[in-house]
Every structure is written in structure tokens, then in C-alpha cells.
C-alpha positions as CSV (number, residue, x, y, z in Angstrom):
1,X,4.6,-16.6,-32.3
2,X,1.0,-16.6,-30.3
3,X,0.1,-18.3,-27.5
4,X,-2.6,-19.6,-26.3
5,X,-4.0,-20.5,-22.6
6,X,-6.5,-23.4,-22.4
7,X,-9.1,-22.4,-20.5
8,X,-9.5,-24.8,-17.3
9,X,-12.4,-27.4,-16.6
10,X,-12.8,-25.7,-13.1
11,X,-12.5,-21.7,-13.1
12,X,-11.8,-21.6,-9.3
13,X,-8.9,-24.8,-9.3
14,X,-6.3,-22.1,-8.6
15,X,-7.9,-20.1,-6.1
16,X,-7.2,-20.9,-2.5
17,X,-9.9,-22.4,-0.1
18,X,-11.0,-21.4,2.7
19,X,-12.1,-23.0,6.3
20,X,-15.2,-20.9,7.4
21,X,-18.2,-21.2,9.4
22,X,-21.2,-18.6,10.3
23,X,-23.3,-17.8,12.5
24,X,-27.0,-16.2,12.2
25,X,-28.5,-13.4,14.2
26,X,-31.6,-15.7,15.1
27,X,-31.9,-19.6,13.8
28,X,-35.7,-19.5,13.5
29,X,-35.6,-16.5,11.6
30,X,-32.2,-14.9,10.5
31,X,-32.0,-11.6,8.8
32,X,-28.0,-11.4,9.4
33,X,-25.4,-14.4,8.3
34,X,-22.0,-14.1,9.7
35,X,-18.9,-15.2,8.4
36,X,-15.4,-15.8,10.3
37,X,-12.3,-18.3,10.0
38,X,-12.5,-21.1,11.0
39,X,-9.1,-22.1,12.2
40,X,-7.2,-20.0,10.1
41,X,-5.9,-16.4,10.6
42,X,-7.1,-14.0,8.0
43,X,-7.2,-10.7,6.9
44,X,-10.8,-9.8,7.7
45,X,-12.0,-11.4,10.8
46,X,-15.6,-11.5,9.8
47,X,-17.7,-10.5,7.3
48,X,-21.8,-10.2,8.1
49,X,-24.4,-9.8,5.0
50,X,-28.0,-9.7,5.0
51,X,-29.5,-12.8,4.4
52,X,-31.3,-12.1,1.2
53,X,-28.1,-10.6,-0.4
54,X,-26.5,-13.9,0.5
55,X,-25.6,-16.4,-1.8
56,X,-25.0,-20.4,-1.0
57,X,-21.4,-21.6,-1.6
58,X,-22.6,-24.2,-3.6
59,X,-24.5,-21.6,-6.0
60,X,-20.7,-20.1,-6.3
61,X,-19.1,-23.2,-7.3
């Protein structure tokens, strides 16, 4: 007997989301993006990454 998983329409359906929002280190020109819950508790309480190594959420999704 085999079985097969069909794969699903949207890769990231069973992942959890997240509420975030972010800050920058200067708004007219930001080197530094910041990331922290929103109103949720987590693990990691922020996360920052250079803005050049950052990538948009919609480019994720």
C-alpha cells in the first residue's frame, strides 16, 4: 500500500500567523528594521535585520 500527500494550493496554510509590527532606526533613511509582537507573547521579543537583508512579507507569501 502507498500513500500519497496532495501537495496544498498554499504552502504556508498550516503555519501559524503572527501579529507583528517594526520599527526603523531612522524613517528618512533606515539602515536597521525592527521586529516585535504585537499583542502576543513570544519566544523572541524582537528580532532587528539590516535593511538590505530584509525581505517584504508579501515577497514571503
Amino acid at each position: 500500500m502507498s500513500v500519497q500527500q496532495t501537495p496544498s494550493a498554499d504552502p504556508l496554510a498550516s503555519y501559524p500567523e503572527f501579529g507583528l509590527s517594526c520599527l526603523y532606526d531612522d524613517d528618512d533613511d533606515p539602515s536597521e528594521v525592527t521586529l516585535f509582537p504585537g499583542e502576543e507573547m513570544s519566544t523572541t521579543e524582537w528580532v532587528t535585520a539590516d535593511v538590505d537583508s530584509a525581505v517584504s512579507l508579501d515577497e514571503l507569501r
